[in-house]
N, C-alpha and C positions, 0 to 999 in steps of 0.2 A: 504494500500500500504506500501511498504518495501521499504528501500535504503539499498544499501548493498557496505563495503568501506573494501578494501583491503591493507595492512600494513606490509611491509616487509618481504611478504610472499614468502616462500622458501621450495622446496621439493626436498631432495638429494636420490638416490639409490647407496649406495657405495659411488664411488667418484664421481660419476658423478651427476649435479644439474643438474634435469631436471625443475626447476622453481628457478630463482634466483633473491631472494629480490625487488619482485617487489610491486607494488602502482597502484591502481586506485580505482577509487569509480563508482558504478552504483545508479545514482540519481531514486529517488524513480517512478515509473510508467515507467522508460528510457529502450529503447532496448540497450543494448552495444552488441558489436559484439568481439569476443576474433578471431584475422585472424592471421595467418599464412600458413606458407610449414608445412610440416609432420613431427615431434621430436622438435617443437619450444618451446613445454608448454604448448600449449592451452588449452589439453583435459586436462592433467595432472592439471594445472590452476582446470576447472572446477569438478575436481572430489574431489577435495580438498574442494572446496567449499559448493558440495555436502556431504561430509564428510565422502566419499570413499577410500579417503585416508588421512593419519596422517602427518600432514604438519613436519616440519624439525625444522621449525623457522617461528615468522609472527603470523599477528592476522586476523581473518575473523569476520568482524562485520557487525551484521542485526539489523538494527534500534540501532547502537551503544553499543549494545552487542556482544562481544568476543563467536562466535560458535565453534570455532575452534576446539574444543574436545568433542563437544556435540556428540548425536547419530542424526545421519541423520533424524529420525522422529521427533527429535526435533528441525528443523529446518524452519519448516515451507515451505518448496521446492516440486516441483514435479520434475523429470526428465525424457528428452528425449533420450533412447541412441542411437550409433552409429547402435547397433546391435540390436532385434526389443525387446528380454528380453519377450516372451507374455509365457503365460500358454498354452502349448500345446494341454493340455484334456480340458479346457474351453471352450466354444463360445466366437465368436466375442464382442458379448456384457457381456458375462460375464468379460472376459479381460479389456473389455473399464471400465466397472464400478466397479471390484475388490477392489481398494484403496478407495471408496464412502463407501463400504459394509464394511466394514475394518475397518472404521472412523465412522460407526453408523447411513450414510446420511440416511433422509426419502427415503422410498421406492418410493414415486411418485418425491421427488426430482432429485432421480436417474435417474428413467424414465425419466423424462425433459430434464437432462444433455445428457442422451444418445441419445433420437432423435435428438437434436441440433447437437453435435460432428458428430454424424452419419450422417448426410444430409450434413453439414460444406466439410468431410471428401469424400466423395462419397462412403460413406461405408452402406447403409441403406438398398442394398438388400442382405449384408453377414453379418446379425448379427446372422444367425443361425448356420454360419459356424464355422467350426476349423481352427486355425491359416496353418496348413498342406494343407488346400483347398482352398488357397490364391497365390498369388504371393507374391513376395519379397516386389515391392512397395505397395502392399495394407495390408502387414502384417506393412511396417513402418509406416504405416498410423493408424491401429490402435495404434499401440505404442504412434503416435502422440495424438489420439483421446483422450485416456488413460489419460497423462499429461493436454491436455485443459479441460478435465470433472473435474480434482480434485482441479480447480481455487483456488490454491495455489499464495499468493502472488506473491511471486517467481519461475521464473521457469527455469529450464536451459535447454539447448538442447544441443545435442551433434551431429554434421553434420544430422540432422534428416532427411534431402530430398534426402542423398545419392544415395540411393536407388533404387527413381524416374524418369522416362523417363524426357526429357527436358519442355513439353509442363504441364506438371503437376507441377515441380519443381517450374515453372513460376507462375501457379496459386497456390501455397500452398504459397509461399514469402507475394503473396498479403493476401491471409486468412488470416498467422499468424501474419501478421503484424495490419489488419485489428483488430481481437480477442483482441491482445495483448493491440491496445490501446483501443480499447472497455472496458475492464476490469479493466483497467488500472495495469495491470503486470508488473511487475520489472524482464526483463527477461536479460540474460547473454547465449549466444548462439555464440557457438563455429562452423568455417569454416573454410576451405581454399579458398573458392569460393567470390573470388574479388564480383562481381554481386551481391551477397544475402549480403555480407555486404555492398557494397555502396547503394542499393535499400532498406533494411532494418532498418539498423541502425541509432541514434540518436548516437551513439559514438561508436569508433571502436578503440579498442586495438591489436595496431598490434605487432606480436611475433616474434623473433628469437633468437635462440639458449638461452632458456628460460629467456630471458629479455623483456623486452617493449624496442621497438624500437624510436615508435611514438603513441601517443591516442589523438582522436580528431574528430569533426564534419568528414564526409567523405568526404565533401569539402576541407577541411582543410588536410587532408592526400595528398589527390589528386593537389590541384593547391599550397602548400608548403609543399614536403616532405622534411623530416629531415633531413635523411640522402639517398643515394645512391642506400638502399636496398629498402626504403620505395618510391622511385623514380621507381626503378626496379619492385616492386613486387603490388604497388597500378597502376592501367589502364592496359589496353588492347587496343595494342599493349602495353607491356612496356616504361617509356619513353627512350628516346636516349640520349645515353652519350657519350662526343667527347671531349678527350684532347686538350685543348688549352692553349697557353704561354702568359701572360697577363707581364705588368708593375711589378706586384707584385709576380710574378712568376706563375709556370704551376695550371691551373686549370679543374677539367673536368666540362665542360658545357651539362646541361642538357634541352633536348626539347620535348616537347610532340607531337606525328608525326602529329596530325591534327593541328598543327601549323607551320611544314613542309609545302615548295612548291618545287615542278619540276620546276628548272629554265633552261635557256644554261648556257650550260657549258664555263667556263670564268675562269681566271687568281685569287684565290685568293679561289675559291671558293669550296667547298668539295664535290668530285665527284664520283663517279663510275658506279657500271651497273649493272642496272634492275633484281633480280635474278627470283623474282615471283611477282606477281600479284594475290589479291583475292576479288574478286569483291560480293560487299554484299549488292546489290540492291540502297541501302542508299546512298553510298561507297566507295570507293574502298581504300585497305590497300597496298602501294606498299613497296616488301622488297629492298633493293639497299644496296651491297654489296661494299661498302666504299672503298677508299685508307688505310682508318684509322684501318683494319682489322677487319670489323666487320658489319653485320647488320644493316642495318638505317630504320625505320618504318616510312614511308607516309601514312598518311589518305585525302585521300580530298575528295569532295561529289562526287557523282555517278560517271560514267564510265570516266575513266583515258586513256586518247591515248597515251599508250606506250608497247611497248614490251621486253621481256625476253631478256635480251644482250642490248642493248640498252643504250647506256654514257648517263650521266643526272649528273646535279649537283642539291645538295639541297640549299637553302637559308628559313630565319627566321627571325623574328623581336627579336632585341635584347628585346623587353619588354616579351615577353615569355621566354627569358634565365634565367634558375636556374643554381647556381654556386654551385659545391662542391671541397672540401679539398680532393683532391686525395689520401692522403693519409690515414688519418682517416675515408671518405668517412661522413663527414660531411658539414650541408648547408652552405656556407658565405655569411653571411647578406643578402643586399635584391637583389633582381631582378637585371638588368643592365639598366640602362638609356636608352630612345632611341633616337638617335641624329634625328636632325632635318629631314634630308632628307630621315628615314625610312629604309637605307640601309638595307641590310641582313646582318647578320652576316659571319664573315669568316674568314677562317682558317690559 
């Protein structure tokens, strides 16, 4: 097994830094998830790593050696990319095992690797085929297959289940994740899919505009985010954010809708009306279209008696209030006290 720790690392094209100065370490056998929106870093992050690209500034160290200028083969890495990358004139299995034949493996070891990845993969009745007589999802699947055959310490992926119908997506999360501690892999695996990181990950570095924003357990992103963005862009529904004037001046108060209730509407309290409703068996997600100009996200469990138009005011427990700095869009300190009688908060 491999740890792999990142040091200042920075990648500019022109003037623009698409990776800037950033730090984290992936502990040895740990999935980390690199999350962001689209132009934050991530891939750019992993390709660097990969050694696809020539960093700016910054060190990349694998078991406390400096790879940073090494050639990718000597890196010790497999990778997954966004795009499937297979040999077109190949067979399916010639593809999967390529990088095996390449590196010398025994012939029956390959064999091994390949009915395993291939049954793993639901790939076992197209090994005779060409990547051309495949669909999209089952050519990314070799690609996947490819990477787990070469049980390379490390291995990176790059949005690998794009690809994927939702019901597969769902079962590859569990296989790779499954493999991965099986093997115990040191993997580094790039998304923007909230889900596959907080389901997957052992640590989740989250990106924007090539910085680290926040990294940390998925719990830890999810019930203390950092800042605003990372309130914003960790959960579904996003959480809710609502200016409010404290003692020490304005602050935005943040809340997570399943900690939202539908209460009457009363003196004090932040109201509006009903825009939609999405009802998800479990569920229901109500959106309410504020005074405060804005979207408010309800979760409560199964079906909600309310309708579209409909005045509602929301109320919450100050012990689920997160506080930010409006203007820097950073946390202050802890939580909010909850007084005795439980009150909701209000506006």
């Amino acid at each position: 097994m491999s740890d792999v720790r990142i040091e200042g690392l920075s990648k500019a094209f022109g003037d623009q830094r698409a990776v800037d100065a950033i730090d984290f370490e992936v502990a040895s056998g740990e999935l980390c998830v690199l999350l962001g929106p689209s132009g934050c870093g991530k891939s750019t992050t992993l390709r660097l790593v990969a050694g696809l690209e020539e960093p700016s500034d910054g060190r990349i160290l694998v078991d406390g050696v400096d790879v940073a200028h090494k050639a990718p083969k000597d890196r010790r890495i497999s990778m997954v990319f966004q795009s499937y990358a297979l040999f077109p004139h190949l067979s399916i299995a010639k593809n999967i095992v390529f990088g095996l034949e390449v590196r010398g493996v025994a012939k029956a070891v390959r064999a091994e690797r390949l009915a395993r990845v291939a049954a793993m993969t639901g790939l076992a009745p197209y090994l005779d085929r060409k990547p051309s007589q495949l669909s999209g999802g089952q050519r990314q699947r070799v690609a996947l297959a490819r990477a787990i055959a070469g049980e390379q310490p490390i291995c990176l992926m790059d949005e690998p289940l794009s690809n994927l119908d939702a019901k597969l997506r769902a079962e590859m999360r569990l296989e790779i994740r499954a493999l991965q501690q099986r093997l115990g892999m040191t993997m580094l695996y790039v998304t923007h899919d909230q889900i596959e990181a907080m389901t997957m990950a052992d640590r989740v570095v989250l990106m924007n505009e090539g910085r680290i924003e926040q990294q940390g357990a998925p719990a830890e992103l999810y019930e203390r985010p950092a800042t605003t963005f990372a309130a914003r862009f960790i959960g579904a529904p996003a959480m809710n954010l609502v200016p409010l004037e404290t003692s020490a001046g304005p602050v935005l108060a943040g809340v997570r809708a399943e900690h939202v209730e539908l209460v009457e509407v009363g003196a004090g309290r932040v109201a509006g009306r009903v825009k939609a409703l999405e009802y998800h068996g479990a569920d229901t997600v109500v959106a309410v279209d504020t005074e405060h100009g804005g979207d408010f996200a309800v979760r409560r469990p199964g079906r909600v008696r309310a309708a579209v138009g409909e005045t509602v005011a929301l109320a919450w427990n100050p012990t689920h209030e997160h506080r930010f700095d409006p203007t820097t869009g950073r946390r202050l300190g802890a939580i909010a006290s909850s007084p005795s009688n439980s009150e909701p908060v209000r506006s």
